[in-house]
Backbone of each chain as ProteinMPNN parsed JSONL, in Angstrom:
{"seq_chain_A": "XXXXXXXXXXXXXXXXXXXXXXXXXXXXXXXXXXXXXXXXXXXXXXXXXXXXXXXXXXXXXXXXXXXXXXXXXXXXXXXXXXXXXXXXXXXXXXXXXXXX", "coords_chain_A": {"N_chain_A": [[-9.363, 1.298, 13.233], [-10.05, 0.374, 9.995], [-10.415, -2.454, 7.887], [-9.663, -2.084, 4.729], [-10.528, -3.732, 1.022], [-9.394, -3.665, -2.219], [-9.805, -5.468, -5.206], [-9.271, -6.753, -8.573], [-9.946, -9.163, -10.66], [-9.657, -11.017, -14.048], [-11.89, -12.425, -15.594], [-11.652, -15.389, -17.622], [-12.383, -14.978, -22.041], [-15.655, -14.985, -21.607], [-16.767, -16.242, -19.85], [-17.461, -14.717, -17.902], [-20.046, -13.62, -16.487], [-20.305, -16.425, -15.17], [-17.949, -16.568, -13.354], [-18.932, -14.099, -11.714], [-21.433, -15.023, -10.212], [-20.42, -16.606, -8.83], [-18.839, -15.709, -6.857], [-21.167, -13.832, -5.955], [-22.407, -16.028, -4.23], [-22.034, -16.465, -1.713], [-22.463, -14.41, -0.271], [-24.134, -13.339, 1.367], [-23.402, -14.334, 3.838], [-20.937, -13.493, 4.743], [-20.718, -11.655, 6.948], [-21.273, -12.298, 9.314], [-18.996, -13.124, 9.667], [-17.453, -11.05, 9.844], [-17.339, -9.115, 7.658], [-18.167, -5.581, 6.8], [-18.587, -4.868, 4.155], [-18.65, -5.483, 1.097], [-18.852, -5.629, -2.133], [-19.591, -6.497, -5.51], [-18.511, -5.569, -8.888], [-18.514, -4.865, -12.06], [-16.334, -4.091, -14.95], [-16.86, -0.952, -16.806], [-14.781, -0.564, -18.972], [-14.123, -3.24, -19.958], [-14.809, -6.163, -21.231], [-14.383, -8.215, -19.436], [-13.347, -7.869, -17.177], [-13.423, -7.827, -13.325], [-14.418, -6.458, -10.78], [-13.853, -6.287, -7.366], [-14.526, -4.67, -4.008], [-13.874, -4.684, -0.437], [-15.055, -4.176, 3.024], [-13.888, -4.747, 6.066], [-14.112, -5.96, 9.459], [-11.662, -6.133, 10.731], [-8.327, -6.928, 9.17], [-7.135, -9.528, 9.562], [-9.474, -10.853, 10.135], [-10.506, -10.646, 7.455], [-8.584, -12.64, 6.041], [-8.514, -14.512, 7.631], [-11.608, -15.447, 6.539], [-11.143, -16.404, 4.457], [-10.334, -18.865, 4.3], [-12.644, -20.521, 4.944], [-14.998, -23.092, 4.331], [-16.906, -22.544, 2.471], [-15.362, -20.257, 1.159], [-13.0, -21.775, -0.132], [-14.15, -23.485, -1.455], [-15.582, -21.603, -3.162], [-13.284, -20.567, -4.643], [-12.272, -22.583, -5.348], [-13.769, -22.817, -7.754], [-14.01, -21.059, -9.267], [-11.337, -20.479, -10.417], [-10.484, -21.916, -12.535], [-12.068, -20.167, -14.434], [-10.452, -18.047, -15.106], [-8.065, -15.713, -15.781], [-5.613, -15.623, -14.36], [-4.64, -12.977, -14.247], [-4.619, -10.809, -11.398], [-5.146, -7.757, -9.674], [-4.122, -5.744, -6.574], [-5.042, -4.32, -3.668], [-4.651, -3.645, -0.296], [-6.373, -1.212, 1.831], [-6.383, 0.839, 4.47], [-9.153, 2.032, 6.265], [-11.254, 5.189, 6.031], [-13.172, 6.371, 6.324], [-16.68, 7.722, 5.503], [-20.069, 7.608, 3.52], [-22.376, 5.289, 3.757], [-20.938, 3.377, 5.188], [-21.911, 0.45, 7.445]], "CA_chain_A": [[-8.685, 0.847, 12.015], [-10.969, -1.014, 9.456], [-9.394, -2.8, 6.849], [-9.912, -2.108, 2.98], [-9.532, -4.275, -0.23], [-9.719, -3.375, -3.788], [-9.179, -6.415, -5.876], [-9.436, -6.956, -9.38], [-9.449, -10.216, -11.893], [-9.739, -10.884, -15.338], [-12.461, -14.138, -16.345], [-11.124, -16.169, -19.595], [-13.855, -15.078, -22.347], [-17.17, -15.724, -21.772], [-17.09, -16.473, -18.324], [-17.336, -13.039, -16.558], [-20.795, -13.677, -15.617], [-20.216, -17.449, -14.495], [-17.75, -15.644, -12.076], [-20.03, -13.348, -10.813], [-22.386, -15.417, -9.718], [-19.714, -17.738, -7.63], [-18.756, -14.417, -5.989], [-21.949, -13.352, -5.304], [-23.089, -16.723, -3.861], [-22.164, -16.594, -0.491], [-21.986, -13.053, 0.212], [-24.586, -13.032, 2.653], [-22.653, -15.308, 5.191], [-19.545, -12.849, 5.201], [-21.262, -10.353, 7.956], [-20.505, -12.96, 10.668], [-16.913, -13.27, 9.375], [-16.447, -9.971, 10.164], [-17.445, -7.918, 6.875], [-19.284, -4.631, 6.812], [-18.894, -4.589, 2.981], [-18.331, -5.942, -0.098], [-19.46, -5.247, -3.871], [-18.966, -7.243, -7.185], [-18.761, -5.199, -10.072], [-17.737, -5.095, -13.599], [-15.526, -3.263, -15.932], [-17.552, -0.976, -18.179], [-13.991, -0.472, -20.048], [-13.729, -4.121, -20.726], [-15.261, -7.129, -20.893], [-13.687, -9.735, -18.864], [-12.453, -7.627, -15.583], [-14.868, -8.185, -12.42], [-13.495, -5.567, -9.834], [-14.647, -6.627, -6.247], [-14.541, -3.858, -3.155], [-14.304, -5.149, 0.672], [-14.704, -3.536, 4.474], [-14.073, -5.711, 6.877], [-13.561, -4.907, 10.781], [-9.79, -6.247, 10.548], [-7.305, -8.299, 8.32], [-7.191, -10.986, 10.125], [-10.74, -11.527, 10.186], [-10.386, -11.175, 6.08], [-7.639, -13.207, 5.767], [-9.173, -15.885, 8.185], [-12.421, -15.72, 5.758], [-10.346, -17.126, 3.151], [-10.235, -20.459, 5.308], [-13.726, -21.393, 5.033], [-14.941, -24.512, 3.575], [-17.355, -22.067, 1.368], [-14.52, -19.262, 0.569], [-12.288, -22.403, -0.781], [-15.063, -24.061, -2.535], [-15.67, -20.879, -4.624], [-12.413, -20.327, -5.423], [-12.041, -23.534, -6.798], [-14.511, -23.109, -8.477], [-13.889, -19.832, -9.842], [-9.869, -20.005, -10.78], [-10.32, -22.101, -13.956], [-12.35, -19.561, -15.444], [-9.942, -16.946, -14.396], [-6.943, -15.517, -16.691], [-4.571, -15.658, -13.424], [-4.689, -11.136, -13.866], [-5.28, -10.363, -10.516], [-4.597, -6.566, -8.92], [-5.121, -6.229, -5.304], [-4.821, -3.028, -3.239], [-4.893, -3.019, 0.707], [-6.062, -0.005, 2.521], [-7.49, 1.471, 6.14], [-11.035, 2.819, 5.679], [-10.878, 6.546, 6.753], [-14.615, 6.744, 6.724], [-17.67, 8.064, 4.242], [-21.254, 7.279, 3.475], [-22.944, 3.999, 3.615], [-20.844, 1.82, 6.487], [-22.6, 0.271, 8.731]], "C_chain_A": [[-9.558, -0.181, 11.321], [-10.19, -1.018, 8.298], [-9.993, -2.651, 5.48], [-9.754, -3.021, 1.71], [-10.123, -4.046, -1.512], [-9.213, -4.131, -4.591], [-10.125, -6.422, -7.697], [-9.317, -8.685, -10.053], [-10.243, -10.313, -12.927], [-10.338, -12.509, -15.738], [-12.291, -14.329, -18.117], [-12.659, -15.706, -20.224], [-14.937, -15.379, -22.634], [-18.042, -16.079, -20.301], [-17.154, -15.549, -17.254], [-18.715, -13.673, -15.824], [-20.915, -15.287, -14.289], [-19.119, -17.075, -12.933], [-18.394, -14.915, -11.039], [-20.53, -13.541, -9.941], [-21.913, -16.442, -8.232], [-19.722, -16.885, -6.648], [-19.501, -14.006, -5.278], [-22.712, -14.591, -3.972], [-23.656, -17.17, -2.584], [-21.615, -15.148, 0.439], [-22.979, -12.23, 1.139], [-23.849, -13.422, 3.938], [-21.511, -14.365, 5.242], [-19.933, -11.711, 6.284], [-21.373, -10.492, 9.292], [-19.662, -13.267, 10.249], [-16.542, -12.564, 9.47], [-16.604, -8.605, 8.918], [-18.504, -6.961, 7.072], [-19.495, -4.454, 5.028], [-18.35, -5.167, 2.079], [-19.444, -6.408, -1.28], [-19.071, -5.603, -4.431], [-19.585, -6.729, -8.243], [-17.974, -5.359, -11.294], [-17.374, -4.135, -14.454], [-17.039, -2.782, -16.7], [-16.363, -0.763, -18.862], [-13.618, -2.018, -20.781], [-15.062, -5.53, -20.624], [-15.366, -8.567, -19.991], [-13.309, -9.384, -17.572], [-13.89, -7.63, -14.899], [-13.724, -7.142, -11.204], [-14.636, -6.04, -8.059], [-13.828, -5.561, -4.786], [-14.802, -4.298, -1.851], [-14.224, -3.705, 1.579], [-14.97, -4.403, 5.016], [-13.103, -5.047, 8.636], [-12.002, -5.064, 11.157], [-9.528, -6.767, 9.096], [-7.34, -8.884, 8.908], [-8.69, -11.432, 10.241], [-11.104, -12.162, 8.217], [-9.978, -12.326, 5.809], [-8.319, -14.919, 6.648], [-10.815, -16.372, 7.046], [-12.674, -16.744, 4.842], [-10.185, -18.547, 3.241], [-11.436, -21.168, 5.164], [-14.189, -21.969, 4.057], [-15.822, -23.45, 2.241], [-16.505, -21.337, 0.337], [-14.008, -20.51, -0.326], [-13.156, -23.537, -1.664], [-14.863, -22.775, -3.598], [-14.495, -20.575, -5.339], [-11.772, -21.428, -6.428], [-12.485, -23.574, -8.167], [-14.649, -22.224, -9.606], [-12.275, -20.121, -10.822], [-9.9, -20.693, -12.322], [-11.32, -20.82, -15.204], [-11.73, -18.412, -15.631], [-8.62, -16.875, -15.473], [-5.377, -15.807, -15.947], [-4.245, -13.844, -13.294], [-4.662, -11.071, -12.536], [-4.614, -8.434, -10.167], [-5.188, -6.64, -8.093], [-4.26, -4.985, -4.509], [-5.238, -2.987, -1.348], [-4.769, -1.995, 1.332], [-6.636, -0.083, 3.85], [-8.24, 2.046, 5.879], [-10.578, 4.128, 7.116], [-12.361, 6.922, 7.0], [-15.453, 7.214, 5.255], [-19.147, 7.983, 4.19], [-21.714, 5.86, 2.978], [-22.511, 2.827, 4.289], [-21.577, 1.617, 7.16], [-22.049, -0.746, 9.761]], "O_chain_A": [[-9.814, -1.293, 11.782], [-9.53, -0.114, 7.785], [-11.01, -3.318, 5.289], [-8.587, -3.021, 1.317], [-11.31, -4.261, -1.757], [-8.088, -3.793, -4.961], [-11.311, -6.15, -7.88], [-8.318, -9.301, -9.683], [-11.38, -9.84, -12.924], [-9.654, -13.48, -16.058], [-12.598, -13.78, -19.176], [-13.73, -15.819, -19.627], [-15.304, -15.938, -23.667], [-19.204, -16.143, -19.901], [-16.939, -15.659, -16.047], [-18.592, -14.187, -14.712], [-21.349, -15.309, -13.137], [-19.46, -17.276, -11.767], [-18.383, -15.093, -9.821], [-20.49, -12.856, -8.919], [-22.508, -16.824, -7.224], [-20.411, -17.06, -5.643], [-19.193, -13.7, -4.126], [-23.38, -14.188, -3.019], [-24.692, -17.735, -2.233], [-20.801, -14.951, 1.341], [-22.878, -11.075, 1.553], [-23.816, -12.713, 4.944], [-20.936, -14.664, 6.289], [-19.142, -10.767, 6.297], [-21.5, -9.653, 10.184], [-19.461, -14.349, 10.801], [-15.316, -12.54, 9.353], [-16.176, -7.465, 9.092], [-19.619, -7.322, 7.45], [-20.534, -3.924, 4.632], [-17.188, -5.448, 2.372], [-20.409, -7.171, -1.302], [-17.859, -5.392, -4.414], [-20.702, -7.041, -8.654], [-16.901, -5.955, -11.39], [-18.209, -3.267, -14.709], [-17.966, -3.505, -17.065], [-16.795, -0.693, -20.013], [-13.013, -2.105, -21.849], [-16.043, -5.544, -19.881], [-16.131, -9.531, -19.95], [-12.959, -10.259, -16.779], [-15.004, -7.517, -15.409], [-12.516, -7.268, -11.002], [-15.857, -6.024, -7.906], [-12.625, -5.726, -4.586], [-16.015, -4.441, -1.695], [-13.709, -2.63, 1.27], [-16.007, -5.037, 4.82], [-12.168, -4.288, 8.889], [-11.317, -4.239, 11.761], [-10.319, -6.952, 8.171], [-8.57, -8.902, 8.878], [-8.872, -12.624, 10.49], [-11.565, -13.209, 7.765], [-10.766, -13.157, 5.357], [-8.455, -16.052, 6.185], [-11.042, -17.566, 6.846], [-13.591, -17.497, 4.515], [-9.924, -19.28, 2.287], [-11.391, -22.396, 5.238], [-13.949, -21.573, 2.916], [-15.398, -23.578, 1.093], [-16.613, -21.491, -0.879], [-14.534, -20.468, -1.438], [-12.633, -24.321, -2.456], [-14.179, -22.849, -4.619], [-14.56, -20.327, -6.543], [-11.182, -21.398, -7.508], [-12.021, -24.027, -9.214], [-15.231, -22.485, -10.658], [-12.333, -19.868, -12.025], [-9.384, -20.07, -13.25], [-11.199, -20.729, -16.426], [-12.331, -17.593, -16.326], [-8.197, -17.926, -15.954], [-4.332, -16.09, -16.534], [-3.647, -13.441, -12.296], [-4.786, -12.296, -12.538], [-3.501, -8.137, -10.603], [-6.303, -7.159, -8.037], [-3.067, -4.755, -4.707], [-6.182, -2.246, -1.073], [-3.661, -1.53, 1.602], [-7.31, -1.037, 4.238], [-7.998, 2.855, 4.983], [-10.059, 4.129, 8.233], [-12.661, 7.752, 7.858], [-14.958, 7.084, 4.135], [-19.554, 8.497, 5.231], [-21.395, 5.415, 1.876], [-23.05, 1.72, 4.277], [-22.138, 2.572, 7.698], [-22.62, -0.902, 10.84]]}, "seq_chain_B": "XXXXXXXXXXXXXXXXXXXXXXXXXXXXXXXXXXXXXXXXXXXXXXXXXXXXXXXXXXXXXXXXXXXXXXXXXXXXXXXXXXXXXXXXXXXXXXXXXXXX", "coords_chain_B": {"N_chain_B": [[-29.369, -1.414, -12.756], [-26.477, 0.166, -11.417], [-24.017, 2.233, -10.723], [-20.814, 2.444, -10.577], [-18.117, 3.437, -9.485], [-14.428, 3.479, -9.144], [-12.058, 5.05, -7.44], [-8.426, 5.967, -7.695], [-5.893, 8.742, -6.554], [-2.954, 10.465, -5.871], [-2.064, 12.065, -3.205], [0.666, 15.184, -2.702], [4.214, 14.578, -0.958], [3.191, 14.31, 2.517], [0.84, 15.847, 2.341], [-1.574, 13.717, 2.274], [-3.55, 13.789, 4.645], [-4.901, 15.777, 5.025], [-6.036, 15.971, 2.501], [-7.47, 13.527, 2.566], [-9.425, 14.416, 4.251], [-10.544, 16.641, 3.47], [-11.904, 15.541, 1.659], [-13.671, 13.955, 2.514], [-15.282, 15.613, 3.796], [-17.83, 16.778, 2.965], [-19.072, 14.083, 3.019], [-21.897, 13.293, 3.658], [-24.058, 14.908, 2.735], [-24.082, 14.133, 0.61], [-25.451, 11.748, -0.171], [-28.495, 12.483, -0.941], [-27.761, 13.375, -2.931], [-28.325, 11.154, -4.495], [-25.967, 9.043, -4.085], [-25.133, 6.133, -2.85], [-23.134, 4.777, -1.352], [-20.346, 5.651, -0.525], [-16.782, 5.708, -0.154], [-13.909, 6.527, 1.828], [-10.22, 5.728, 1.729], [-7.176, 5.342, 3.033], [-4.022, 3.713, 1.394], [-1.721, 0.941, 2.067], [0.461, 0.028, 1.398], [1.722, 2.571, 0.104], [2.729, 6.055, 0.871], [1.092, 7.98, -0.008], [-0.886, 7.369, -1.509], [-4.635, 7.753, -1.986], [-7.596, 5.949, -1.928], [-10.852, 5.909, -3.342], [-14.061, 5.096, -3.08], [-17.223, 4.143, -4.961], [-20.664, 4.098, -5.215], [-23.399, 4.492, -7.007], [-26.866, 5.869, -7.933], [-27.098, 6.154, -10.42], [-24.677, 7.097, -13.222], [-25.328, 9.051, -14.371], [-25.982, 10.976, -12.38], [-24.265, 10.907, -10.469], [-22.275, 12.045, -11.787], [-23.655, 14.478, -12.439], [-23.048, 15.246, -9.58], [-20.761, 16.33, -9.155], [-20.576, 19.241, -10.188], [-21.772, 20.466, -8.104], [-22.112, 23.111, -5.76], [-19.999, 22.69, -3.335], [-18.667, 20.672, -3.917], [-17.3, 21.496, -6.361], [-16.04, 23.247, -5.363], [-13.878, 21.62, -2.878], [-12.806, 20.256, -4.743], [-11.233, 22.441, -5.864], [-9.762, 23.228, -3.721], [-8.509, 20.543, -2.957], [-6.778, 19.684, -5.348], [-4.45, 21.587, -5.327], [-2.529, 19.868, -3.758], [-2.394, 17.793, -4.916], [-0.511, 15.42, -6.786], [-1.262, 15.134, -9.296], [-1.356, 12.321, -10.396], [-3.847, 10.088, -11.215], [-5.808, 7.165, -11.058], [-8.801, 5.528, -12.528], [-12.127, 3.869, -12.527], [-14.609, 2.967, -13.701], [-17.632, 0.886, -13.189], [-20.079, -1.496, -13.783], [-22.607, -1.907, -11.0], [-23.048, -5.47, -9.13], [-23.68, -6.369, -7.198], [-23.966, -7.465, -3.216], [-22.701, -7.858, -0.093], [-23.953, -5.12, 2.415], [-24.657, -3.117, 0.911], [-27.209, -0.229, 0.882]], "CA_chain_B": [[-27.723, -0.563, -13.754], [-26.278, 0.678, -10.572], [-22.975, 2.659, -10.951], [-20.082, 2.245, -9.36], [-16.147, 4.17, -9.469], [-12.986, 3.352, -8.002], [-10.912, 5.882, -8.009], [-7.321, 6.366, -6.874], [-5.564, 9.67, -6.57], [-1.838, 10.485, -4.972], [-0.889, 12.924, -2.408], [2.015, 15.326, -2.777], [4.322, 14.244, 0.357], [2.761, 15.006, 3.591], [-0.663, 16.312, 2.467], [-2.492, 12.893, 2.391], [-4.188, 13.518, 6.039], [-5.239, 17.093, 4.666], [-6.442, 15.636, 1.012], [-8.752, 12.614, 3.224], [-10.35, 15.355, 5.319], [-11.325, 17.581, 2.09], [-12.855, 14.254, 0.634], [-14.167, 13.812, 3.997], [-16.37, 17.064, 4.94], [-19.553, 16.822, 2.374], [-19.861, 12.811, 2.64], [-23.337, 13.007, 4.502], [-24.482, 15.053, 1.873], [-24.265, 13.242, -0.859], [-27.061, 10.819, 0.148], [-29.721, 13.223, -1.253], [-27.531, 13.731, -4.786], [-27.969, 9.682, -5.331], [-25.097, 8.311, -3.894], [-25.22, 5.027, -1.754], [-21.689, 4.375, -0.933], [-18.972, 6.527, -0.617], [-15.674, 5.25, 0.679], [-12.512, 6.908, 1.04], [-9.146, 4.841, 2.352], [-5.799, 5.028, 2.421], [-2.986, 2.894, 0.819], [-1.605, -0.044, 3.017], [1.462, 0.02, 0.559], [2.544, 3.827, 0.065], [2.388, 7.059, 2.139], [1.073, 8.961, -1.021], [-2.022, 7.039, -2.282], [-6.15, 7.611, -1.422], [-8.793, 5.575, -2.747], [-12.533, 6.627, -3.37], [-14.718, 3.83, -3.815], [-18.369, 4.85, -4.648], [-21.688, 3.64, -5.829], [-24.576, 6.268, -7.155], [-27.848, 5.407, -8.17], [-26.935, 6.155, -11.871], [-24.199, 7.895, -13.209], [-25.844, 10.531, -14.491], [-26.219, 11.699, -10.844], [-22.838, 10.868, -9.935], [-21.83, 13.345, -12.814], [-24.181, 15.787, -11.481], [-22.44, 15.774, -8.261], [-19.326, 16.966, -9.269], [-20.858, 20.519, -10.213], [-22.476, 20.879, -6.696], [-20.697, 23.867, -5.43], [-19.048, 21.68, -2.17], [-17.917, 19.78, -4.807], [-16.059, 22.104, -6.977], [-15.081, 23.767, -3.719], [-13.38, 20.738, -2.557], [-12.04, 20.01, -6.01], [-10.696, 23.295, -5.922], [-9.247, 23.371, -2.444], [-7.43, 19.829, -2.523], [-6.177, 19.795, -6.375], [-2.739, 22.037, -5.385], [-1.89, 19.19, -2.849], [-2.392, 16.335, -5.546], [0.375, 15.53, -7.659], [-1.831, 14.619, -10.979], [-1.429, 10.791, -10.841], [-4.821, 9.743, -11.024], [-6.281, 6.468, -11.861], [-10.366, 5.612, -12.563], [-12.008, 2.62, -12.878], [-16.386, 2.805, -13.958], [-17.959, -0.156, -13.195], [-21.657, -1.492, -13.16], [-22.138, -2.808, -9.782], [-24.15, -6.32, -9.509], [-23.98, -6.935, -5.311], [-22.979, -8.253, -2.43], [-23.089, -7.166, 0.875], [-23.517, -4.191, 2.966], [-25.446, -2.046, 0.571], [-28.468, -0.188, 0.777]], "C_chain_B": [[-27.313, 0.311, -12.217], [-24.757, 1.02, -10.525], [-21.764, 2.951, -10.294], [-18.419, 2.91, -10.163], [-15.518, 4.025, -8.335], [-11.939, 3.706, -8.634], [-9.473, 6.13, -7.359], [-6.335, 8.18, -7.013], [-4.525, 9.582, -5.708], [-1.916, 12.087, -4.486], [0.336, 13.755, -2.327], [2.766, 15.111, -1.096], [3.807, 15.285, 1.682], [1.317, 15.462, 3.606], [-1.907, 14.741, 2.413], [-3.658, 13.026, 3.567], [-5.317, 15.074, 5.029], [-6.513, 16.687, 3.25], [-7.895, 14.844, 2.027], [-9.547, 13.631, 3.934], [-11.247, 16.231, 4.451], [-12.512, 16.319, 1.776], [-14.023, 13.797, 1.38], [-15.56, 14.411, 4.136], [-17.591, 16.668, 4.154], [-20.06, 15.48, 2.312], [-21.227, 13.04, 2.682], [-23.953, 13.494, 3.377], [-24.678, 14.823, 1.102], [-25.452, 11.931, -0.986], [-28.038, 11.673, -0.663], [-29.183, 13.694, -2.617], [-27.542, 12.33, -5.517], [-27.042, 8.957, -5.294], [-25.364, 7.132, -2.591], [-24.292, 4.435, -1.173], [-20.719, 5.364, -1.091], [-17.879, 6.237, 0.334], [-14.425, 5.641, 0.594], [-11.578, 6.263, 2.061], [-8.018, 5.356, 1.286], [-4.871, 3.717, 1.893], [-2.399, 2.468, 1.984], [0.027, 0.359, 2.314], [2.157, 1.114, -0.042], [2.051, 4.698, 1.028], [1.52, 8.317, 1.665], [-0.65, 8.561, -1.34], [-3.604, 7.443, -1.71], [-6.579, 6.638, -2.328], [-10.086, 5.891, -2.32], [-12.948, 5.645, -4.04], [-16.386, 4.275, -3.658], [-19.243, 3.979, -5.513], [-23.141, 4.481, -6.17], [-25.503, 5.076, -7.808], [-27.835, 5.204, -10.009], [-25.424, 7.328, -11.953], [-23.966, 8.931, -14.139], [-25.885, 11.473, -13.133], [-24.628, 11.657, -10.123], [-22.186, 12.183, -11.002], [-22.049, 14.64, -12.421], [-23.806, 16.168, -10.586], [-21.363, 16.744, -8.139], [-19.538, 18.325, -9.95], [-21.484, 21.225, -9.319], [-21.559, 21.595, -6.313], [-19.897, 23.499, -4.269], [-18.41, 20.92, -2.762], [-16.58, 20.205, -5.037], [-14.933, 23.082, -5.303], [-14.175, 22.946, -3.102], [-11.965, 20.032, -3.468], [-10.919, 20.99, -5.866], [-9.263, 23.548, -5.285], [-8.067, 21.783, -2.536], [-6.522, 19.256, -4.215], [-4.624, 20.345, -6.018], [-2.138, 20.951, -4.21], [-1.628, 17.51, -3.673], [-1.128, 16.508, -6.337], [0.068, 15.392, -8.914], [-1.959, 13.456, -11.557], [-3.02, 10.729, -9.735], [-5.415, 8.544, -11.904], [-8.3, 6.355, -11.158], [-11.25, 4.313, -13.216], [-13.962, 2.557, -13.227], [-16.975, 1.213, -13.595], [-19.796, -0.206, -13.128], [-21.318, -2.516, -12.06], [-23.268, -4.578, -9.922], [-24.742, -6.868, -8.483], [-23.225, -6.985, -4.584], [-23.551, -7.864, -1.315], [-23.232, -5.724, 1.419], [-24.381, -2.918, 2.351], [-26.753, -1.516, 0.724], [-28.726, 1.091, 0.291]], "O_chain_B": [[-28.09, 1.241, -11.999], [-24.075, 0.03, -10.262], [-21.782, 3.788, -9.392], [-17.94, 2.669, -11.271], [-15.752, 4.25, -7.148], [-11.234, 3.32, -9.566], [-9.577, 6.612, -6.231], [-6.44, 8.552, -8.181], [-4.688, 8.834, -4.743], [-1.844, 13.071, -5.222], [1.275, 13.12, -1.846], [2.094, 15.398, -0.105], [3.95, 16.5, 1.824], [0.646, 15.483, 4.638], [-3.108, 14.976, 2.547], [-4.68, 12.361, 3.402], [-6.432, 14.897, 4.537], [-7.655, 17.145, 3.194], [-8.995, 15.373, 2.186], [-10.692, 13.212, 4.105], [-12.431, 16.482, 4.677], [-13.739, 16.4, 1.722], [-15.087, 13.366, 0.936], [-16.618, 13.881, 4.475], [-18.471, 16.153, 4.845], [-21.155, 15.284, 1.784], [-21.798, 12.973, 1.594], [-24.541, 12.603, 2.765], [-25.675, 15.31, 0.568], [-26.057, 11.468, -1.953], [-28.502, 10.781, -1.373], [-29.915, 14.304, -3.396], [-27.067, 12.126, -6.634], [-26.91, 8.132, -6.198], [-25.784, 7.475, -1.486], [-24.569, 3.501, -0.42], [-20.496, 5.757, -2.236], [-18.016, 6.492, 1.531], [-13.722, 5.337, -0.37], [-11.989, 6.189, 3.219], [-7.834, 5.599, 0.093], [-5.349, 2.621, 2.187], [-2.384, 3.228, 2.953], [0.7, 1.119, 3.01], [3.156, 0.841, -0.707], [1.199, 4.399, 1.865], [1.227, 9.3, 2.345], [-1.513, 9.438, -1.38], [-3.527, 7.333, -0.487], [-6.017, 6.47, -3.41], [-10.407, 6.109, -1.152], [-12.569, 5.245, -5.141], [-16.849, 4.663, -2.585], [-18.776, 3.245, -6.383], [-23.771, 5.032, -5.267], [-25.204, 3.919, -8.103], [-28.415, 4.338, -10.664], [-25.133, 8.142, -11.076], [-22.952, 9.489, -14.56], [-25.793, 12.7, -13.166], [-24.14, 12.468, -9.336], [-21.658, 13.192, -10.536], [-21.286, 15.569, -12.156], [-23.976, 17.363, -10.344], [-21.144, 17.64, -7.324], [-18.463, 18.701, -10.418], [-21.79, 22.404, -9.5], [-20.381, 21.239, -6.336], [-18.87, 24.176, -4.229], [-17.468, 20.372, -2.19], [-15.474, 19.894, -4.597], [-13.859, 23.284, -4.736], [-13.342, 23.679, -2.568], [-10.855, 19.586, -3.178], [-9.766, 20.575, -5.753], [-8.183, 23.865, -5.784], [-6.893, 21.933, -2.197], [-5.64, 18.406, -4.09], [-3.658, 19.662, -6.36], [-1.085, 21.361, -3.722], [-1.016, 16.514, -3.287], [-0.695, 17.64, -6.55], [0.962, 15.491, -9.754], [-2.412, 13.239, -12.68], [-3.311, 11.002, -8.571], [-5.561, 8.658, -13.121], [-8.858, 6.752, -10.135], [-10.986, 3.871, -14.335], [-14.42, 1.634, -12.554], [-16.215, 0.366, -14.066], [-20.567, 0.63, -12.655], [-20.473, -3.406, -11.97], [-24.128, -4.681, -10.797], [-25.768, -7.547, -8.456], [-22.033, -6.729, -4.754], [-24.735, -7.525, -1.305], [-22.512, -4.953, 0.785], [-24.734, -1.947, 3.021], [-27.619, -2.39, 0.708], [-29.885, 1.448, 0.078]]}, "name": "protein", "num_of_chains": 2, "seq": "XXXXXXXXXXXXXXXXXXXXXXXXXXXXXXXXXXXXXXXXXXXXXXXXXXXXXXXXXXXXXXXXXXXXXXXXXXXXXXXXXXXXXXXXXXXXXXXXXXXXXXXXXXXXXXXXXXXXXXXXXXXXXXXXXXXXXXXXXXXXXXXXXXXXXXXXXXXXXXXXXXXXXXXXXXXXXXXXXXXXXXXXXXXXXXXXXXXXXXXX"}
C-alpha cells in the first residue's frame, strides 16, 4: 500500500513563481521522510494554480513530514501568498512507470 | 518545458480493479514513446475514482502515444466500463523529487 496525494493551490497574482520556488526548496530532504515522489507543476489553463503530485511509502510518514521544522517554515512562508483554494485528493498507488 | 497531466476518470460500479489493470498492462512501454512518469492510483475517498498522473518529455509525444495501437486498444477495451466523468488537468512540470 503506498500512499498518493494530488494537491492543488491557487498563489494571489503574481506570486505563482515565488511559490514554486518555496516548494521546490527542500524537496531533496523528503526521500529520508519517506517519499519516493513528488512534482511541482503549474496550470497551463491558468495562471495562478501550482498543482503538486506526491508518493510516499505511507500516510503517516506524509503526514509526519508536515512536522518538520523545514515543512512548517515553508508553509509559513508560502500561505500569505496563497488565495486559501486548496483541492487535495488522497489515493493508494496501484503502480506504473518511473517509481523507485 | 517538461509536460505533465493529471487525469481523473470514474469507474462504473465494480469495474475499477478491471479499469486499473487495462491502464496497467503497456506501462513499461511507454518509456521508449517519451514518457518519464506514469502513475495510476486509486481514490482514498470513493469506490469509483482512478487517477493517472504522468509526465512526458513533451507533449507532443504524449499526444503521440495515444494513437499507439496498445493504446487505442486499451482505450477501446476499458471505455464501456467508464461512466464518462472525466476530469484533466495539463501542467508544465518544474521539479522535485523522484524523477528521472
Amino acid at each position: 500500500m503506498t500512499y498518493g496525494y494530488i494537491g492543488s493551490m491557487k498563489a494571489k497574482p503574481g506570486h505563482r513563481e515565488d511559490v514554486v520556488s518555496i516548494l521546490l526548496r527542500n524537496a531533496d530532504s523528503l526521500r529520508q521522510a519517506g517519499c519516493d515522489l513528488y512534482v511541482v507543476s503549474v496550470s497551463e489553463t491558468d495562471q495562478d494554480t501550482i498543482w503538486v503530485t506526491e508518493v510516499w511509502h505511507t500516510k503517516e510518514r506524509h503526514d509526519a513530514s508536515l512536522q518538520l521544522p523545514e515543512a512548517k517554515a515553508a508553509i509559513n512562508e508560502a500561505m500569505p501568498m496563497l488565495t486559501g483554494e486548496f483541492t487535495s485528493q488522497e489515493t493508494t498507488v496501484r503502480g506504473g512507470l518511473g517509481l523507485h
